[in-house]
N, C-alpha and C positions, 0 to 999 in steps of 0.2 A: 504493500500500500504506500509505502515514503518514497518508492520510488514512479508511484502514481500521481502521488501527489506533485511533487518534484518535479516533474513532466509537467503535470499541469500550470503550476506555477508558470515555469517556463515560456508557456505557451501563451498565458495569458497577458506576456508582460511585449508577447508580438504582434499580438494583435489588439483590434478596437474594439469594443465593449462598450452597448448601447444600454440604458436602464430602461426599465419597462415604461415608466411613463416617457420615456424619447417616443418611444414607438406608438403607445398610444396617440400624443400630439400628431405623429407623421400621418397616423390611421383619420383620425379627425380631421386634420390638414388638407386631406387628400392627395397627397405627396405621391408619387408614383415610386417603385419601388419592388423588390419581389422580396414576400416574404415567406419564407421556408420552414415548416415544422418537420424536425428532423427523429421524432418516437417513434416506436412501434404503432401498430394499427390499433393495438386492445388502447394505449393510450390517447388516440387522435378521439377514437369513440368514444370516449371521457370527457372529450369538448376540446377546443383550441381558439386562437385567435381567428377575431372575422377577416375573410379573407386569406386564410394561410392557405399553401400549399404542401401538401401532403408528402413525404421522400422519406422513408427510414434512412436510417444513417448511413446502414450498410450497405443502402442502393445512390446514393447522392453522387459521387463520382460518376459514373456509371449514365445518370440522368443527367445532370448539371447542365450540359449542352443544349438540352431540350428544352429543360427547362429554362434557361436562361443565355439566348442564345450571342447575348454582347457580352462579350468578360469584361468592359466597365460600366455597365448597369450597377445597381444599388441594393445589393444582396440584404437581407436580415436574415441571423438563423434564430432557432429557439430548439428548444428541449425541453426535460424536464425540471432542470436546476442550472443551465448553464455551461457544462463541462462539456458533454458531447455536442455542442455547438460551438463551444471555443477549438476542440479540437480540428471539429471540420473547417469553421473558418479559415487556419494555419493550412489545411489544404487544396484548398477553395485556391489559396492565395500561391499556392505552389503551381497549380494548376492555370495560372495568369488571372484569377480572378483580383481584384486591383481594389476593391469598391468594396468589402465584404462585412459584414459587423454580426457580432454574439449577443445577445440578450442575456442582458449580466446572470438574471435570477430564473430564467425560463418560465415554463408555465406555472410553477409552484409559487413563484411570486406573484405573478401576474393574479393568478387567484387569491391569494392572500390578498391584495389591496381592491380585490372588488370589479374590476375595470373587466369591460362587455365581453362575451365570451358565446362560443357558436356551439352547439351543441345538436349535434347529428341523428334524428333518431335515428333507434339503431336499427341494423339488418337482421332480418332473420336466415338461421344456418342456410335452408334454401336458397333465400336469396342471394347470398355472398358463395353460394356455391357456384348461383345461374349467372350471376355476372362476374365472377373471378376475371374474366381477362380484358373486365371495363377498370376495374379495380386498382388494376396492374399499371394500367395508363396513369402518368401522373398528371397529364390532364383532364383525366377523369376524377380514378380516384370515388374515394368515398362520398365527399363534397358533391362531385359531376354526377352521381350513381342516385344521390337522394334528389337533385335536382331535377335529372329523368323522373325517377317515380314519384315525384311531385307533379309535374309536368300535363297541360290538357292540351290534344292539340286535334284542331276539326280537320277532318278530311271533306272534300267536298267533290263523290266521283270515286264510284269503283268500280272504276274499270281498271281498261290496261296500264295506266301510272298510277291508281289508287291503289293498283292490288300490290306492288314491291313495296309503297311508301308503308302499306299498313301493314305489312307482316314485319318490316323491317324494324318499324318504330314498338312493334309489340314486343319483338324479339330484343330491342335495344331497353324496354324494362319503360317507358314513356306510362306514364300513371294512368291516365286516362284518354281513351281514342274516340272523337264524335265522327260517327259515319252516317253520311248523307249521301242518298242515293233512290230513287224511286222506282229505280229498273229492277226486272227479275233476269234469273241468271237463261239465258238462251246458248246453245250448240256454239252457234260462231264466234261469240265469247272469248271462248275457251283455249285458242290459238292461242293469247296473249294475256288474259286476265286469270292468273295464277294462284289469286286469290278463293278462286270458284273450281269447280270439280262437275263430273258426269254424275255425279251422284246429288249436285243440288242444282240439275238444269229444272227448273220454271219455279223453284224458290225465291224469294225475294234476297235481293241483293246483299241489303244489311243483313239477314239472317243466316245467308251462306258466309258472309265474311265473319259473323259471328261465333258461328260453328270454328271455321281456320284457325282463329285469331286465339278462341279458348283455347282450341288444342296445342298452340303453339306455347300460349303464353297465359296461364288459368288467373294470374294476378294482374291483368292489366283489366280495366273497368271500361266497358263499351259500352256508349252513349246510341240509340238506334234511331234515325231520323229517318224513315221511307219515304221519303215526298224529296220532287227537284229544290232547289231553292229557285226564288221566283224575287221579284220587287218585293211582295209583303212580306215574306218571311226572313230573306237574306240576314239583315240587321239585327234581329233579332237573335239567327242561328248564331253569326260569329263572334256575338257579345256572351262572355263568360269565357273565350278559350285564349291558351295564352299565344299561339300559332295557330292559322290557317291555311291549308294546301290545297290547291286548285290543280284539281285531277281533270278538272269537267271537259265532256267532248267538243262543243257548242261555243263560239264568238260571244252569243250572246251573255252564257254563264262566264266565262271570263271577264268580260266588262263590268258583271253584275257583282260580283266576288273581290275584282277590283273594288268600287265604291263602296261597296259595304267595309271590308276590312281599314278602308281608309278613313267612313267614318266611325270605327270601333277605337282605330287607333292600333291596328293590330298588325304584326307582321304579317305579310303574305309569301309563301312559296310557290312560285308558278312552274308549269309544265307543260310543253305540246310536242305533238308528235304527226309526222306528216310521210306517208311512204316510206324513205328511207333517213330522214331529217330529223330529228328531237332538239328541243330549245329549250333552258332550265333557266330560273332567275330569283330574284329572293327581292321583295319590296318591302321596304322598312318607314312608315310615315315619317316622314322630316328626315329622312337619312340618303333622297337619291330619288329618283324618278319611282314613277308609279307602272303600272300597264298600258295607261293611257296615256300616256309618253312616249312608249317605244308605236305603240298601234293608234293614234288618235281615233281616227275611223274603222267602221266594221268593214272587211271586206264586202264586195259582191258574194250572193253564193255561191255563182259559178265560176268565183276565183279561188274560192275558200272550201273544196267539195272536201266530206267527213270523211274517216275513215271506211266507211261502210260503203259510199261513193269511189274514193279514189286507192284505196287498201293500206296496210301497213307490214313492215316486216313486225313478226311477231316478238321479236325478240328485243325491238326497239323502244319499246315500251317501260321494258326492264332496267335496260340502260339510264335512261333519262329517269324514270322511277328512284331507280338508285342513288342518282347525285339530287334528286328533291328531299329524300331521306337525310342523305348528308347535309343539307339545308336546314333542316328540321335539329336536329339534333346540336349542329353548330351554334344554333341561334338557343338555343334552349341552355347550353353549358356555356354559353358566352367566349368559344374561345377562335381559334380561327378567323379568316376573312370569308364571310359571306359574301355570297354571289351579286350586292346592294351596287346598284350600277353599273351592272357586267350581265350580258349575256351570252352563255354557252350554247354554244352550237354544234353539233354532234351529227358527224356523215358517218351512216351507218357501212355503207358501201365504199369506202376510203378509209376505215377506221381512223377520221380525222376530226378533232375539235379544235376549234376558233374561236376567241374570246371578242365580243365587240362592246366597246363600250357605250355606254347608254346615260343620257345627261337626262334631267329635271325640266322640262317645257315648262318655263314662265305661264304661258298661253294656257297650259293643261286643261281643260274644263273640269277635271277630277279633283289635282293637288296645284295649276297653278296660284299666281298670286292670285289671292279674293276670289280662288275659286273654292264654293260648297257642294260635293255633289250629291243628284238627288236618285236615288236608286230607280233606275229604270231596264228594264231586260232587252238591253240593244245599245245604241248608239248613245253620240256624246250628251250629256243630261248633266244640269249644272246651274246653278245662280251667282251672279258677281253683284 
């Protein structure tokens, strides 16, 4: 032990050493910063500072990169007293990290003086079994894992992008799924909407996906809405969820889905799919253009024909599905760049994706300036 101690000493006297109330002023400051809890799991589940990020001690080398990908960014570590955060600081800093600091008394202090403290319900063994390898992410994490199973998010459209988005998000642990959808499952379907089976063709849509969704995922809570959304209902569907996803096959459900989430105030995740084309995008109010910015006008329909008209590969559905999931779940854990201003475009016969960028229309009828819009199931609808 004297030569632990010894060591420590040493160590302490090379590195910098923050007191807990520095840290809380930077937390209330809004100070940017990464702050790192460096305990075991059974500890982290005992509570920790808000906003920490999660790294055992013995995986922080290892992460460090990831997690903090400038070595003169503004490290804080913590622990449980101190020591194992001074240590890693000394090699934080061995490692060119430049900027690094210890939390003199760690969490034992921090609770002693009272000061605000996050505390995660806990998982159950199942749970922490079914998402072990969200867990494992330290941009997940425990934190990212309860924020999922907090999580409501409408789907709007289950078909061929609603069926990837909702098994996916069920599967990623998403607390609560609202599906909206008025169709029954039919033959042709089936090609593409993966979420439905031969065994629930002329079932209604929500109940076959209902069926999927249990069997995949028994703990997620589905919300069943059988009816299209329409002008009267729209507003009312997307108020309560904290993400909305536009699966819908129709010009017009897109415009409409559009204005509603816009006036909820709610993120939207868009998706379409055309032959062998898919387009993905993510609309954030006040954060970047809306839909009716990239599309002002509804096409003609003999420029716009549906998929039932003009066909689709079946697999393309999945594709673009896929990256509106990753939409979803970005936006929901807060970390990554969403797709806000950008849209992907996806050549299924070229295995090629294009990024274009997408500005804010002043003009907008939906989110320009002094514009309000007014739910209509079609074209531009708006009062200045």
């Amino acid at each position: 032990m004297s030569r632990y101690r010894d060591l420590l000493a040493e160590v302490k006297v090379s590195i910098r050493e923050v007191s807990e109330d520095d840290v809380r002023r930077r937390l209330s400051d809004g100070r940017r910063f990464h702050l790192l809890d460096l305990r075991e799991a059974e500890e982290w589940q005992g509570g920790h500072l808000p906003g920490a990020v999660h790294v055992p001690r013995g995986l922080l080398e290892a992460r460090i990169e990831a997690l903090v990908p400038d070595p003169a960014a503004e490290v804080v570590l913590y622990c449980a007293r101190g020591n194992r955060s001074a240590l890693a600081a000394r090699s934080l800093g061995e490692l060119g990290y430049a900027n690094v600091l210890s939390m003199r008394g760690g969490w034992e202090r921090w609770t002693e003086l009272g000061f605000e403290a996050e505390r995660p319900a806990p998982m159950s063994g199942e749970q922490r079994e079914r998402y072990r390898r969200h867990l494992l992410l330290p941009e997940v994490g425990e934190a990212g894992q309860a924020k999922l199973l907090g999580a409501r998010v409408l789907l709007v459209g289950l078909g061929g992008l609603g069926s990837p988005v909702a098994l996916y998000l069920a599967a990623a642990g998403v607390g609560a799924l609202g599906l909206v959808d008025g169709d029954v499952v039919d033959l042709s379907n089936l090609q593409r909407q993966v979420l439905h089976s031969t065994r629930t063709l002329g079932m209604r849509k929500v109940d076959s996906a209902e069926l999927a969704l249990g069997s995949l995922n028994p703990g997620v809570s589905i919300v069943k809405v059988p009816e299209r959304l329409t002008a009267a209902n729209a507003l009312a569907l997307v108020t309560g969820w904290d993400v909305v996803v536009d699966g819908g096959d129709s010009f017009p459900t897109r415009y409409l889905v559009n204005d509603a989430a816009l006036l909820a105030g709610k993120p939207l995740v868009h998706g379409s799919v055309y032959r062998f084309e898919g387009q993905a995008s993510t609309f954030v109010p006040g954060r970047g253009p809306c839909y009716r910015c990239l599309y002002p006008e509804m096409p003609p329909s003999d420029f716009a024909p549906s998929c039932a008209e003009a066909g689709v590969l079946g697999v393309l559905p999945g594709v673009v599905g896929l990256l509106m999931a990753n939409e979803v779940l970005k936006l929901v854990l807060g970390v990554g760049e969403p797709l806000v201003g950008r849209l992907l475009v996806f050549d299924a016969l070229r295995t090629e994706f294009r990024t274009l960028r997408a500005h804010r229309d002043p003009a907008c009828p939906s989110c320009g300036d002094g514009a309000r819009p007014v739910l209509s199931q079609g074209g531009p609808a708006c009062t200045r």
